[in-house]
PDBQT receptor file of N, H, CA, C and O in Angstrom, charges set to zero:
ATOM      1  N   UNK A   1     -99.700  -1.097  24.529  1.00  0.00    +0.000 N 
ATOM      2  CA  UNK A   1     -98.675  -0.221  25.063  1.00  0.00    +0.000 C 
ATOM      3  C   UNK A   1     -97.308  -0.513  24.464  1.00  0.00    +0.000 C 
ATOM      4  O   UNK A   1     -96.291   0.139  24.701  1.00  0.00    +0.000 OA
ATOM      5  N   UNK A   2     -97.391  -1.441  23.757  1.00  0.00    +0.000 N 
ATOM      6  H   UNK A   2     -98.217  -1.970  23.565  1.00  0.00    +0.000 HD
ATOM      7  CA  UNK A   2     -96.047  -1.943  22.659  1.00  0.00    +0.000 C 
ATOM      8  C   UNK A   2     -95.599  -0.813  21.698  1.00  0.00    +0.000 C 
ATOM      9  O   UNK A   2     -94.498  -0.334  21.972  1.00  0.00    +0.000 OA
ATOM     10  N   UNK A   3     -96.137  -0.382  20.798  1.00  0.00    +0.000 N 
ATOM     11  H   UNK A   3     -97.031  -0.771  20.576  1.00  0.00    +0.000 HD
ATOM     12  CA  UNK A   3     -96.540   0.652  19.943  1.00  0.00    +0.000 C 
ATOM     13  C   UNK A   3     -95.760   1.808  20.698  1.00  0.00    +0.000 C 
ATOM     14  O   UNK A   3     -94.764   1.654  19.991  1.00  0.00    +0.000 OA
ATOM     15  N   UNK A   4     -95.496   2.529  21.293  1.00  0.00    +0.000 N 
ATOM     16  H   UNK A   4     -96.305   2.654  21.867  1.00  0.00    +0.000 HD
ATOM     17  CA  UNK A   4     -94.695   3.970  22.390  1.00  0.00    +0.000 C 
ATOM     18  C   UNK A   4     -93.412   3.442  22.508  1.00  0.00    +0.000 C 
ATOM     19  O   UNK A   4     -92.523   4.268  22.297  1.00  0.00    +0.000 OA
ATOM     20  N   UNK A   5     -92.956   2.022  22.854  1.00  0.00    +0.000 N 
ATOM     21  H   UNK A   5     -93.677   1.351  23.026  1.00  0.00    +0.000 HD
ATOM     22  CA  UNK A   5     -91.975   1.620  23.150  1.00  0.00    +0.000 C 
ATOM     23  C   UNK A   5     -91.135   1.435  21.756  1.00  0.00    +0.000 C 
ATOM     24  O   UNK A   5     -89.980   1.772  21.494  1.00  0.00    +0.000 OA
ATOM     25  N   UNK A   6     -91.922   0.913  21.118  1.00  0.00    +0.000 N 
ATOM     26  H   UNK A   6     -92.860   0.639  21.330  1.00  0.00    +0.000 HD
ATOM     27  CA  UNK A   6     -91.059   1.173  19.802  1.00  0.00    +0.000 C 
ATOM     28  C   UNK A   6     -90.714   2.249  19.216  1.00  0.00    +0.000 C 
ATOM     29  O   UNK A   6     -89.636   2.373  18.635  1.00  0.00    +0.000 OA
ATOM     30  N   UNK A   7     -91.618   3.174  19.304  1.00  0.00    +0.000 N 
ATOM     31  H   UNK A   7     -92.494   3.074  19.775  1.00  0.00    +0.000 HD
ATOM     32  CA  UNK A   7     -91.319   4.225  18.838  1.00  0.00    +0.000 C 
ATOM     33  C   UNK A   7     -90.265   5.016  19.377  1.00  0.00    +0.000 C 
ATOM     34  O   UNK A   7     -89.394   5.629  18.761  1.00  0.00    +0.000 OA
ATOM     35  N   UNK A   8     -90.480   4.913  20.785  1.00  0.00    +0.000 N 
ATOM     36  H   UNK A   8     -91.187   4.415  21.285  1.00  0.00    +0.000 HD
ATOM     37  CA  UNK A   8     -89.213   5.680  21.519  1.00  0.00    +0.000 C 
ATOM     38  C   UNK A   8     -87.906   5.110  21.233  1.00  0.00    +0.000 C 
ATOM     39  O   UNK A   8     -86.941   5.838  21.001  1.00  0.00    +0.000 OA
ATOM     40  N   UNK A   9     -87.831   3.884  21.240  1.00  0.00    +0.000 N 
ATOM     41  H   UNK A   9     -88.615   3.292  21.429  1.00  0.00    +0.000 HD
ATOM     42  CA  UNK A   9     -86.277   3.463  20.854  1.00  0.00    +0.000 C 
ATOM     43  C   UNK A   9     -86.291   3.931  19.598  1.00  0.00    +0.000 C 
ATOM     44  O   UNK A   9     -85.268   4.610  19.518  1.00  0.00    +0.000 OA
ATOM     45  N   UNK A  10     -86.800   3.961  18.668  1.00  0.00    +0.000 N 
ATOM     46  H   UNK A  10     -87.632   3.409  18.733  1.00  0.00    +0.000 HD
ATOM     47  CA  UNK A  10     -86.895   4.110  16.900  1.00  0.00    +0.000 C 
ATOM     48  C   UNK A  10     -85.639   5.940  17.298  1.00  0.00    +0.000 C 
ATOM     49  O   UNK A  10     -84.502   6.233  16.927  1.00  0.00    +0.000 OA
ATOM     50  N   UNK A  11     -86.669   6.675  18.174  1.00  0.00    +0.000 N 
ATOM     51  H   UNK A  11     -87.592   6.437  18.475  1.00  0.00    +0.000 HD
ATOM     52  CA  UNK A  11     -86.848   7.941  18.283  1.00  0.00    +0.000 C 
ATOM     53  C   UNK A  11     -84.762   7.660  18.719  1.00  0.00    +0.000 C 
ATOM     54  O   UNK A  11     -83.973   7.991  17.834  1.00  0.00    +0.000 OA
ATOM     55  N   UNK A  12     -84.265   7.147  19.894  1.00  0.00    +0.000 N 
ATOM     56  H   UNK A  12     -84.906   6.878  20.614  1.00  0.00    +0.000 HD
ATOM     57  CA  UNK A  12     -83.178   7.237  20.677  1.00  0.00    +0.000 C 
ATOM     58  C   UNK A  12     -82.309   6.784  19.567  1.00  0.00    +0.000 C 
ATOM     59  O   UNK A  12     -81.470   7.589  19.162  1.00  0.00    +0.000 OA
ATOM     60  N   UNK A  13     -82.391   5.491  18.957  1.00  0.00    +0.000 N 
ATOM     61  H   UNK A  13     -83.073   4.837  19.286  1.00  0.00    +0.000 HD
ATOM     62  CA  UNK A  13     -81.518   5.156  17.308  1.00  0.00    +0.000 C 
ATOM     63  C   UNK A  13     -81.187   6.528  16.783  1.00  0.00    +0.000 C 
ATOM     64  O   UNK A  13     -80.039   6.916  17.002  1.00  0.00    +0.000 OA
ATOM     65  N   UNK A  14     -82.052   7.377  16.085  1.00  0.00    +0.000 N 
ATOM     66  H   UNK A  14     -82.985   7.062  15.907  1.00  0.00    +0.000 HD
ATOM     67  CA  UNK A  14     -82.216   8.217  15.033  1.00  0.00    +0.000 C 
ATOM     68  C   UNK A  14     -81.358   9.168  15.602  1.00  0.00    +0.000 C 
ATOM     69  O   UNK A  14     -80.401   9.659  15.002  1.00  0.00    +0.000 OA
ATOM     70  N   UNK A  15     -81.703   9.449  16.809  1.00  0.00    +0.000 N 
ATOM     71  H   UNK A  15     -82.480   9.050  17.296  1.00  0.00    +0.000 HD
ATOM     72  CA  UNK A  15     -80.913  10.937  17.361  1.00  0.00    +0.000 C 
ATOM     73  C   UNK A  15     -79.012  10.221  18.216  1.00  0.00    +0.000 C 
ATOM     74  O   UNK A  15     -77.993  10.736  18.676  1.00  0.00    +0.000 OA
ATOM     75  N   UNK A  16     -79.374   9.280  18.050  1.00  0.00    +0.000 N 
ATOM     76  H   UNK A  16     -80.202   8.862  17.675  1.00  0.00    +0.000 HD
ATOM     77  CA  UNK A  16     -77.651   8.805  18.271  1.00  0.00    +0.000 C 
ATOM     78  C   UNK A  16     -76.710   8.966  17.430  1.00  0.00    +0.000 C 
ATOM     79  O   UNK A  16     -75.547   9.364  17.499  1.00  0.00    +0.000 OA
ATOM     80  N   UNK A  17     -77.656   8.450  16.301  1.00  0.00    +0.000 N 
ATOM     81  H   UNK A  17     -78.601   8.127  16.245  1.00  0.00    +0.000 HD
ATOM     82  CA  UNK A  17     -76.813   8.427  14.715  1.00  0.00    +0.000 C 
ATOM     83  C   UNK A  17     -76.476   9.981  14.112  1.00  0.00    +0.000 C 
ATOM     84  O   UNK A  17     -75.576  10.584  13.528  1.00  0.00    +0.000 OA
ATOM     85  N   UNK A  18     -77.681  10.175  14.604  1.00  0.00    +0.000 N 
ATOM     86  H   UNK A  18     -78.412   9.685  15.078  1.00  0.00    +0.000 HD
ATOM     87  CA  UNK A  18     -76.965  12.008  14.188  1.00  0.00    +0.000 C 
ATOM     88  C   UNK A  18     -76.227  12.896  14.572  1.00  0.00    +0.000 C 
ATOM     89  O   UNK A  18     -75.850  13.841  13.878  1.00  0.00    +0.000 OA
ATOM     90  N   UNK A  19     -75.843  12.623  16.115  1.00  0.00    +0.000 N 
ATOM     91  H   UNK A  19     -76.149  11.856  16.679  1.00  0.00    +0.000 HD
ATOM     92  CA  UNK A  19     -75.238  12.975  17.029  1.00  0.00    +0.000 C 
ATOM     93  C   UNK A  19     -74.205  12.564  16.501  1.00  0.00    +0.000 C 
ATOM     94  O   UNK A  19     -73.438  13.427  16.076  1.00  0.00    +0.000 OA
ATOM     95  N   UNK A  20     -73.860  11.246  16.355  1.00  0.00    +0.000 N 
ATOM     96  H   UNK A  20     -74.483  10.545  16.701  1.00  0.00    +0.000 HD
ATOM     97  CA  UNK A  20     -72.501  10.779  15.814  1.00  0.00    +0.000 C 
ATOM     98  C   UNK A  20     -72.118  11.206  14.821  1.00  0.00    +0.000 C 
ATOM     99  O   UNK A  20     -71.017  11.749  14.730  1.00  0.00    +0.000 OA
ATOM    100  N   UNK A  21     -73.178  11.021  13.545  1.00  0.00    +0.000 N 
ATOM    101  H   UNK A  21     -74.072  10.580  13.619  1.00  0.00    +0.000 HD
ATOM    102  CA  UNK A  21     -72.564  11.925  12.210  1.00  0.00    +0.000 C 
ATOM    103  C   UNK A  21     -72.549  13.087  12.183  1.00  0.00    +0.000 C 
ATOM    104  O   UNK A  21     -72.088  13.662  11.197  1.00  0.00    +0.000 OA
ATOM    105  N   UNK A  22     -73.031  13.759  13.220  1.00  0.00    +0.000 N 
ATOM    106  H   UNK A  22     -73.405  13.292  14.021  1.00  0.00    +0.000 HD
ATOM    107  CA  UNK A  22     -72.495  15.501  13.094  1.00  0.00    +0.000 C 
ATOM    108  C   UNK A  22     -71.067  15.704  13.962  1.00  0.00    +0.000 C 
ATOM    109  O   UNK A  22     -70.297  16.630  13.708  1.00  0.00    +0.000 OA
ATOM    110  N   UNK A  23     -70.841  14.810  14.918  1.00  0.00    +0.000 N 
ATOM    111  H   UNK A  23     -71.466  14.057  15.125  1.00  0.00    +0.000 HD
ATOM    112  CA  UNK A  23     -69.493  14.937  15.462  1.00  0.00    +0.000 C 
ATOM    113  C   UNK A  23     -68.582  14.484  14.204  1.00  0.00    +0.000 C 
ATOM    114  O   UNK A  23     -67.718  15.262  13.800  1.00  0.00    +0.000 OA
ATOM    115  N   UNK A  24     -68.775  13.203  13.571  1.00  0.00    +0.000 N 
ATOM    116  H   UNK A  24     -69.477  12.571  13.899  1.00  0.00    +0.000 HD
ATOM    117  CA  UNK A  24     -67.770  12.547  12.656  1.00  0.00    +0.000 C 
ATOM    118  C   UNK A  24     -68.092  13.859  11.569  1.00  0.00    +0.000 C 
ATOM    119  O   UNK A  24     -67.434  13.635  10.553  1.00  0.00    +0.000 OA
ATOM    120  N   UNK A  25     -68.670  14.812  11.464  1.00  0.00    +0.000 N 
ATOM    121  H   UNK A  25     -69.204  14.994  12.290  1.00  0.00    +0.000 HD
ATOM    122  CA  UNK A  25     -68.578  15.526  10.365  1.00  0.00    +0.000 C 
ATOM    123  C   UNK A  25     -67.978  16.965  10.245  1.00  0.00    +0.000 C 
ATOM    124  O   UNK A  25     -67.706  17.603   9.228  1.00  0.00    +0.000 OA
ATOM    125  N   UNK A  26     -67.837  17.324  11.662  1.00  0.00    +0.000 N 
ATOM    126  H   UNK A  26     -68.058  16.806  12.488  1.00  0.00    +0.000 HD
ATOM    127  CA  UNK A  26     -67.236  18.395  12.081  1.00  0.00    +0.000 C 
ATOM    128  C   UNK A  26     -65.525  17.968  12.871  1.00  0.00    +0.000 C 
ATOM    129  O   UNK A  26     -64.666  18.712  13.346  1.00  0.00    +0.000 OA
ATOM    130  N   UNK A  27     -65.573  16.629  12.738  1.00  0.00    +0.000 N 
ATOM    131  H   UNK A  27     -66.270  16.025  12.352  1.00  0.00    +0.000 HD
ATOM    132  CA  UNK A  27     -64.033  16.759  13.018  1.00  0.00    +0.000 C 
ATOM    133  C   UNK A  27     -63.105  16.248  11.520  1.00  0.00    +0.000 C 
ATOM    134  O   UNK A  27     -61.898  16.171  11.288  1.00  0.00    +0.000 OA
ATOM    135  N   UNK A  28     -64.188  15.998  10.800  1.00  0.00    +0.000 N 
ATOM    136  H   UNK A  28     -65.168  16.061  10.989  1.00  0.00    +0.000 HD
ATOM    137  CA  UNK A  28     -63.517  15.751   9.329  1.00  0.00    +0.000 C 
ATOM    138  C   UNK A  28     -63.159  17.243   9.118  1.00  0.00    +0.000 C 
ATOM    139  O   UNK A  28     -61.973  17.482   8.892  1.00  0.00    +0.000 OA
ATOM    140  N   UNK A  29     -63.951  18.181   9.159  1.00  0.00    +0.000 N 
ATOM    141  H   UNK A  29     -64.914  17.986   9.342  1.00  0.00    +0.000 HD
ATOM    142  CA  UNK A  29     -63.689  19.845   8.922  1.00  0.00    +0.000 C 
ATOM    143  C   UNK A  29     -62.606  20.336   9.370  1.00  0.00    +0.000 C 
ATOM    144  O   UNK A  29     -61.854  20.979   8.638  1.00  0.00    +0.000 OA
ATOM    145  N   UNK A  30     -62.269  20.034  11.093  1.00  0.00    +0.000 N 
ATOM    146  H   UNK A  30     -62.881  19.512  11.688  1.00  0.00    +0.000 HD
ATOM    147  CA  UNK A  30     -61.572  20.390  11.725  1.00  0.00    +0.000 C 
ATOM    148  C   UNK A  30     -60.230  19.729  11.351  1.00  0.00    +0.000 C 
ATOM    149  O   UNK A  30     -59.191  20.388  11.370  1.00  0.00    +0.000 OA
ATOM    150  N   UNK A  31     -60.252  18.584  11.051  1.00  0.00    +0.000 N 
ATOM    151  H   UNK A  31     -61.097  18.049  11.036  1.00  0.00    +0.000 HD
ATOM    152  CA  UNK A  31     -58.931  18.183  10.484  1.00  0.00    +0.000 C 
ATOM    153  C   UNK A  31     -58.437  18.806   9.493  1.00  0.00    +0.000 C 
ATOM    154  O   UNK A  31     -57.276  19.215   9.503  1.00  0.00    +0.000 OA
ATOM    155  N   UNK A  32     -59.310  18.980   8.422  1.00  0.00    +0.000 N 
ATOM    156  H   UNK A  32     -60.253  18.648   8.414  1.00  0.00    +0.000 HD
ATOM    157  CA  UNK A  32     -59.187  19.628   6.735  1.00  0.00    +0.000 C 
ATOM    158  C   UNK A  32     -58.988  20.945   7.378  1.00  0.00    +0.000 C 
ATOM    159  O   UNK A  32     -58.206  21.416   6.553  1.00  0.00    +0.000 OA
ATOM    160  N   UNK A  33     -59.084  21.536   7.942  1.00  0.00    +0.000 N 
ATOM    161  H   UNK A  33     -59.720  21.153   8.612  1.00  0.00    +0.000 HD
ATOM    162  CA  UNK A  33     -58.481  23.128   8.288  1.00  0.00    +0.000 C 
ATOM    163  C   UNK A  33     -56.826  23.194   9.211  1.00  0.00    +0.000 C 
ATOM    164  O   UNK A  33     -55.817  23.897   9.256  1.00  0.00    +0.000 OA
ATOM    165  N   UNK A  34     -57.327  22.104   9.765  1.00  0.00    +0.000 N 
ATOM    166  H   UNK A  34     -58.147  21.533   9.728  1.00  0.00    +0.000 HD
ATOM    167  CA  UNK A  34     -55.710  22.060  10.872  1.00  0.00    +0.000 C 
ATOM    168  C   UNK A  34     -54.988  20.353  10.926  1.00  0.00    +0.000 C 
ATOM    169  O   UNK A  34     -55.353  19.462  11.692  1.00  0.00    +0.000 OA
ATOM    170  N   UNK A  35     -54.278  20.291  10.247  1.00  0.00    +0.000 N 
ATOM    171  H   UNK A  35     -53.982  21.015   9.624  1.00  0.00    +0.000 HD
ATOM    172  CA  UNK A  35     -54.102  18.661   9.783  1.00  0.00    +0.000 C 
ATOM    173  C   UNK A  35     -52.741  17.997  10.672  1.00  0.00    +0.000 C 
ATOM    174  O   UNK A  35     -52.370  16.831  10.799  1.00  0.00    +0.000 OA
ATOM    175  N   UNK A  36     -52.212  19.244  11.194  1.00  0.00    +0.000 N 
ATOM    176  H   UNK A  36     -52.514  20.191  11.091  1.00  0.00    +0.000 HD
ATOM    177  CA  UNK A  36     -51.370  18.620  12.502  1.00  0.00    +0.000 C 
ATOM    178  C   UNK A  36     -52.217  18.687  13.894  1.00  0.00    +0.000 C 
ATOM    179  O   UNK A  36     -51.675  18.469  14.978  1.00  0.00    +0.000 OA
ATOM    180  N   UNK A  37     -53.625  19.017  13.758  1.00  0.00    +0.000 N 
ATOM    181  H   UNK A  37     -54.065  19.194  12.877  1.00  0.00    +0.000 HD
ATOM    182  CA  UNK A  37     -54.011  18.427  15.718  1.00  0.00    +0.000 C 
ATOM    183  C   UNK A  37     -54.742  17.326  15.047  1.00  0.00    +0.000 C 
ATOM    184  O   UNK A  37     -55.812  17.086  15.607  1.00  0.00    +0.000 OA
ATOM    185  N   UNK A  38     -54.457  16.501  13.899  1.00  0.00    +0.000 N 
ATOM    186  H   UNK A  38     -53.588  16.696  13.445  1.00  0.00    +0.000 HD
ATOM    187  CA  UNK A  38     -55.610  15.222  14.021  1.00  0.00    +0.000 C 
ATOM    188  C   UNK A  38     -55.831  14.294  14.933  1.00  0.00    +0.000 C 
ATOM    189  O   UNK A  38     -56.910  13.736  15.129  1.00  0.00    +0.000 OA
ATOM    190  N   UNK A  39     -54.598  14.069  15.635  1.00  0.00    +0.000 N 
ATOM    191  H   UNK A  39     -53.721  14.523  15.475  1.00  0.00    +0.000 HD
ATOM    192  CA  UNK A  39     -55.073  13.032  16.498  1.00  0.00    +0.000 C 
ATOM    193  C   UNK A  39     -55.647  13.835  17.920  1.00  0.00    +0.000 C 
ATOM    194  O   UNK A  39     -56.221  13.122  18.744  1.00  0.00    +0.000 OA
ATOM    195  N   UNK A  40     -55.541  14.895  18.134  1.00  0.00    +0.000 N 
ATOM    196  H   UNK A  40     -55.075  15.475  17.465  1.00  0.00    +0.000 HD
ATOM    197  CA  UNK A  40     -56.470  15.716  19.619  1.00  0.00    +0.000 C 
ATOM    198  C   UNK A  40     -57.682  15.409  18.818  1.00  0.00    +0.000 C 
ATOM    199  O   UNK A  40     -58.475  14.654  19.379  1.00  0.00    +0.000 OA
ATOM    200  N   UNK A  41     -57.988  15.808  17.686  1.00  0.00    +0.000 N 
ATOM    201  H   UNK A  41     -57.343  16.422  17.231  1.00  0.00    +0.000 HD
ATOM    202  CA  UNK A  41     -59.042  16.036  17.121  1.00  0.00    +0.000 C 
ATOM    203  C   UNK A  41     -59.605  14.713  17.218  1.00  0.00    +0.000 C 
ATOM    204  O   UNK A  41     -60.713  14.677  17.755  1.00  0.00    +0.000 OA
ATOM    205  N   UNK A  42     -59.027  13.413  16.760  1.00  0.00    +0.000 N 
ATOM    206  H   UNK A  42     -58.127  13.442  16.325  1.00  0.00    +0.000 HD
ATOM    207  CA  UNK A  42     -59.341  12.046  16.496  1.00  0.00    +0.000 C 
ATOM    208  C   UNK A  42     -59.783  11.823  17.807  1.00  0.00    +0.000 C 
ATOM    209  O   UNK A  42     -60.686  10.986  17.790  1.00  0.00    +0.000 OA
ATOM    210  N   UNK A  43     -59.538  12.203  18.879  1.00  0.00    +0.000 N 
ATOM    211  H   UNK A  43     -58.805  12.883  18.892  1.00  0.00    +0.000 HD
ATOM    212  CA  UNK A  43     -59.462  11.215  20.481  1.00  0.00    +0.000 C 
ATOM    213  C   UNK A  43     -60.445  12.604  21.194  1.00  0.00    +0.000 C 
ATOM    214  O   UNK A  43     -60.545  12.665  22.420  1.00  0.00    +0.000 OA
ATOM    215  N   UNK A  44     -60.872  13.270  20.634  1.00  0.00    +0.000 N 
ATOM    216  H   UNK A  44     -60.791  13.221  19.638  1.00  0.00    +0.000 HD
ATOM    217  CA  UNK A  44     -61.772  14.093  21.146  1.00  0.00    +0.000 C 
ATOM    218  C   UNK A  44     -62.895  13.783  20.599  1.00  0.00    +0.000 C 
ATOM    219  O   UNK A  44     -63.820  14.400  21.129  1.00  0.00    +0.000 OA
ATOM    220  N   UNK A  45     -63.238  13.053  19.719  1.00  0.00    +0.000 N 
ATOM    221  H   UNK A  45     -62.487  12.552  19.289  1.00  0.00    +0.000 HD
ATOM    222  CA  UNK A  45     -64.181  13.117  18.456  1.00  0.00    +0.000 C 
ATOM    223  C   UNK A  45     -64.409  11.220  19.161  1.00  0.00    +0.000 C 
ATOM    224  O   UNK A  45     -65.524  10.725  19.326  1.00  0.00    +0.000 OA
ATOM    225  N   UNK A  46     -63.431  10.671  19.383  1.00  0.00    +0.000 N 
ATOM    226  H   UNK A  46     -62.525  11.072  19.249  1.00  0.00    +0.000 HD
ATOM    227  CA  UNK A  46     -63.867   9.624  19.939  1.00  0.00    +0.000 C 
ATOM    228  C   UNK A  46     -64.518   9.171  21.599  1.00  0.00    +0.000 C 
ATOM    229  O   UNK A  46     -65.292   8.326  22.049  1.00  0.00    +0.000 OA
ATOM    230  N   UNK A  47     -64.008   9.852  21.920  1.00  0.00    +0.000 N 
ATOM    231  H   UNK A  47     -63.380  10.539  21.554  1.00  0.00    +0.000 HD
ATOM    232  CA  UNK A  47     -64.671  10.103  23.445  1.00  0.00    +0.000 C 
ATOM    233  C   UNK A  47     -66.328  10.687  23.248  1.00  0.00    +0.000 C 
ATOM    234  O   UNK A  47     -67.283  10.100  23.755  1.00  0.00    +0.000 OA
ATOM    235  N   UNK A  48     -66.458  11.959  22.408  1.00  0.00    +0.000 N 
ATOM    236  H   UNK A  48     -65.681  12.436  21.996  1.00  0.00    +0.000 HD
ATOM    237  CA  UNK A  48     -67.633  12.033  22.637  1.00  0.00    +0.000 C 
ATOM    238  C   UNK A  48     -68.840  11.429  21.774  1.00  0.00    +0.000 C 
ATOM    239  O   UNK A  48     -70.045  11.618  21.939  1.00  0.00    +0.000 OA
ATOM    240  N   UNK A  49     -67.978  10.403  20.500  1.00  0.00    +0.000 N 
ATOM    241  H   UNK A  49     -66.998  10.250  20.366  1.00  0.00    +0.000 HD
ATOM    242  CA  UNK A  49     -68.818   9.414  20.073  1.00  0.00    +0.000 C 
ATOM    243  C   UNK A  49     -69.442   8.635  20.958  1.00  0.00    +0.000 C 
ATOM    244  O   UNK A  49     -70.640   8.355  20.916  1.00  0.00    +0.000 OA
ATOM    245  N   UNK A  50     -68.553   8.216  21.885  1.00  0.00    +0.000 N 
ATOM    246  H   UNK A  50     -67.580   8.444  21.920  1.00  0.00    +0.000 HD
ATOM    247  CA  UNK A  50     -68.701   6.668  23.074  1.00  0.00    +0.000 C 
ATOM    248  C   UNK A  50     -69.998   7.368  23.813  1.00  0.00    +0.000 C 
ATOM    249  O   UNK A  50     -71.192   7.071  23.775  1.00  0.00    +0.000 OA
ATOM    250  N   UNK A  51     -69.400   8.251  24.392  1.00  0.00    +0.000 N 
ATOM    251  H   UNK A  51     -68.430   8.492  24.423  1.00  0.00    +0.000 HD
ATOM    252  CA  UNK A  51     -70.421   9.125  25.209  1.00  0.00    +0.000 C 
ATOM    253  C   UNK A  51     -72.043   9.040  24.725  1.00  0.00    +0.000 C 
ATOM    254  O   UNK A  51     -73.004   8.735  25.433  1.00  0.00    +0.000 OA
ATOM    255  N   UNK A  52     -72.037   9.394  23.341  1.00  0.00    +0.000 N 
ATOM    256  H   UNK A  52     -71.257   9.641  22.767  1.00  0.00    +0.000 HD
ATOM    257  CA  UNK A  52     -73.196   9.178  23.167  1.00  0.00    +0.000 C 
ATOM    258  C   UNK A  52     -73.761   8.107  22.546  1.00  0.00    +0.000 C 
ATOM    259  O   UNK A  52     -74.870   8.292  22.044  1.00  0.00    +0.000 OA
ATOM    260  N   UNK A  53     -73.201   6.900  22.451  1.00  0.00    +0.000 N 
ATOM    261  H   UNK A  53     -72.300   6.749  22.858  1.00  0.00    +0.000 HD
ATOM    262  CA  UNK A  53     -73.317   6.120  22.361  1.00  0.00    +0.000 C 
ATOM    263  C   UNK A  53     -74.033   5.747  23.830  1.00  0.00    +0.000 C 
ATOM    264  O   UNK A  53     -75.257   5.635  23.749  1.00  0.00    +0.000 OA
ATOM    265  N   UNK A  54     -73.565   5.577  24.909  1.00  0.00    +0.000 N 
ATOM    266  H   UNK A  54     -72.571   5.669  24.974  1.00  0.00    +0.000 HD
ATOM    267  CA  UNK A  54     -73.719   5.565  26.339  1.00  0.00    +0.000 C 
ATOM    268  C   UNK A  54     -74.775   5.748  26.241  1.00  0.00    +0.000 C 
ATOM    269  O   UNK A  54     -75.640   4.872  26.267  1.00  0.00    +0.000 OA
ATOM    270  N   UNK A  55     -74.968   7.012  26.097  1.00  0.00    +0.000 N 
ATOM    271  H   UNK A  55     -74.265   7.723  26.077  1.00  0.00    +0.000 HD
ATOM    272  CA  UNK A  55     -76.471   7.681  26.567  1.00  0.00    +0.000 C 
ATOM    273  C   UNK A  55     -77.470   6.468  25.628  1.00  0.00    +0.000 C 
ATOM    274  O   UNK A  55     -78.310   5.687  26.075  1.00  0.00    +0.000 OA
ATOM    275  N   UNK A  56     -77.059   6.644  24.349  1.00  0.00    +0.000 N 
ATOM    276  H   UNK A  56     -76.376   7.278  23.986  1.00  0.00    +0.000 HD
ATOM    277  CA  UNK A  56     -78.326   6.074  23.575  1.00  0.00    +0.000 C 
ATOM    278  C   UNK A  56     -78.793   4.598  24.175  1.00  0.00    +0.000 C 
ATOM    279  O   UNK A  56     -79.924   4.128  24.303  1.00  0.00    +0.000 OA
ATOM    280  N   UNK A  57     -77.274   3.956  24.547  1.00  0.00    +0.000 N 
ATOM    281  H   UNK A  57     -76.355   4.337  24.443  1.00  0.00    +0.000 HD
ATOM    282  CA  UNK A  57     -77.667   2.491  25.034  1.00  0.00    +0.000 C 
ATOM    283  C   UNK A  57     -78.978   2.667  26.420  1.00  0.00    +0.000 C 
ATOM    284  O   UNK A  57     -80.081   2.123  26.452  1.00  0.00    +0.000 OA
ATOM    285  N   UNK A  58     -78.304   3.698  27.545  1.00  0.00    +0.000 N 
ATOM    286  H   UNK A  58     -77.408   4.140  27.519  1.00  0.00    +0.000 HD
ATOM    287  CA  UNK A  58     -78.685   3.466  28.414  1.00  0.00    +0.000 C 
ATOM    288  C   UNK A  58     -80.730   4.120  28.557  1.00  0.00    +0.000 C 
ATOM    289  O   UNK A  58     -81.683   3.873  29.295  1.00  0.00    +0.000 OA
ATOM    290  N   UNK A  59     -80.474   4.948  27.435  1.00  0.00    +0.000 N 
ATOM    291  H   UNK A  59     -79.699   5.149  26.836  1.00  0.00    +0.000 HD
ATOM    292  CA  UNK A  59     -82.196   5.433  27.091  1.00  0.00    +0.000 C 
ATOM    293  C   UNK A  59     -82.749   4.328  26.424  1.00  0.00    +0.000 C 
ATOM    294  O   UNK A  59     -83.893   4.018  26.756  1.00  0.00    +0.000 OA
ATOM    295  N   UNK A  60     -82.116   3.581  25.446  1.00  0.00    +0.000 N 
ATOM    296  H   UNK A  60     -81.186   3.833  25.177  1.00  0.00    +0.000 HD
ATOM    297  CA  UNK A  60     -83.222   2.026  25.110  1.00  0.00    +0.000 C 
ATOM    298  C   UNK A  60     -83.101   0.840  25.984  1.00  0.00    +0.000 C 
ATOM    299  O   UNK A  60     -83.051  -0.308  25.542  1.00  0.00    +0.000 OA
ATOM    300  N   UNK A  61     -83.056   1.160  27.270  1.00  0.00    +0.000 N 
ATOM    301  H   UNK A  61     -83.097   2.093  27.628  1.00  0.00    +0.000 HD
ATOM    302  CA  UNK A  61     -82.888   0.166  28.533  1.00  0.00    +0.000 C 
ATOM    303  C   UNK A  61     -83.601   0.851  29.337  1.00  0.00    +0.000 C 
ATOM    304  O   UNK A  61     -84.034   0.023  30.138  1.00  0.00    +0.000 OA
ATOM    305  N   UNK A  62     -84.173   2.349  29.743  1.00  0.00    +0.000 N 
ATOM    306  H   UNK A  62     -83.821   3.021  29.092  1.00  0.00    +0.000 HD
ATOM    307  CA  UNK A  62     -85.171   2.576  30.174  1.00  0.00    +0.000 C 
ATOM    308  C   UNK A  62     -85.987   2.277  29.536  1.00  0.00    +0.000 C 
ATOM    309  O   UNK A  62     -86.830   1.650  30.177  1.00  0.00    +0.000 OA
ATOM    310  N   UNK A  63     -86.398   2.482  27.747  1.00  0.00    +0.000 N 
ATOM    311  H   UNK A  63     -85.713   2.991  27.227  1.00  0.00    +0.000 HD
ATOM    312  CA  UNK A  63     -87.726   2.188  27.315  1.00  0.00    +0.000 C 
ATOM    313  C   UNK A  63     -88.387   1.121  27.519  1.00  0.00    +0.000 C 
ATOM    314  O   UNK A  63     -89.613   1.009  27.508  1.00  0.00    +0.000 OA
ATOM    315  N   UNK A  64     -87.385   0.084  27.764  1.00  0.00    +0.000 N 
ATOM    316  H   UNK A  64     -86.390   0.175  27.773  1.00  0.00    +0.000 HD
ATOM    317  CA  UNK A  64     -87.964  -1.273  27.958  1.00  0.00    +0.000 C 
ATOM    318  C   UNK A  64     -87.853  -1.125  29.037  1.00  0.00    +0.000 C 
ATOM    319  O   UNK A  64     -88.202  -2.009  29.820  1.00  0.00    +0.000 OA
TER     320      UNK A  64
């Protein structure tokens, strides 16, 4: 029953990281189009990094 557990965290890693690099990649955009809201943009883009960060921690603490 080892084997599911790994996989699921493998699974919660993968979709954190993408989550993050599609936020970090759409506020790089959003800056390059509007370069005076960077910092709304910066502190919006960081909040919902953490956020899902959160989530990811707290889903590889159910798997185990």
């Amino acid at each position: 029953m080892e084997i599911p557990k790994i996989i699921g965290a493998g699974l919660v890693v993968i979709g954190a990281g993408i989550g993050i690099g599609r936020i970090g990649g759409s506020a790089m955009d959003a800056i390059a189009r509007q370069p005076e809201a960077t910092g709304k943009i910066q502190t919006a883009m960081l909040i919902a990094a953490a956020l899902i960060e959160g989530i990811g921690f707290a889903a590889l603490f159910a798997v185990n």
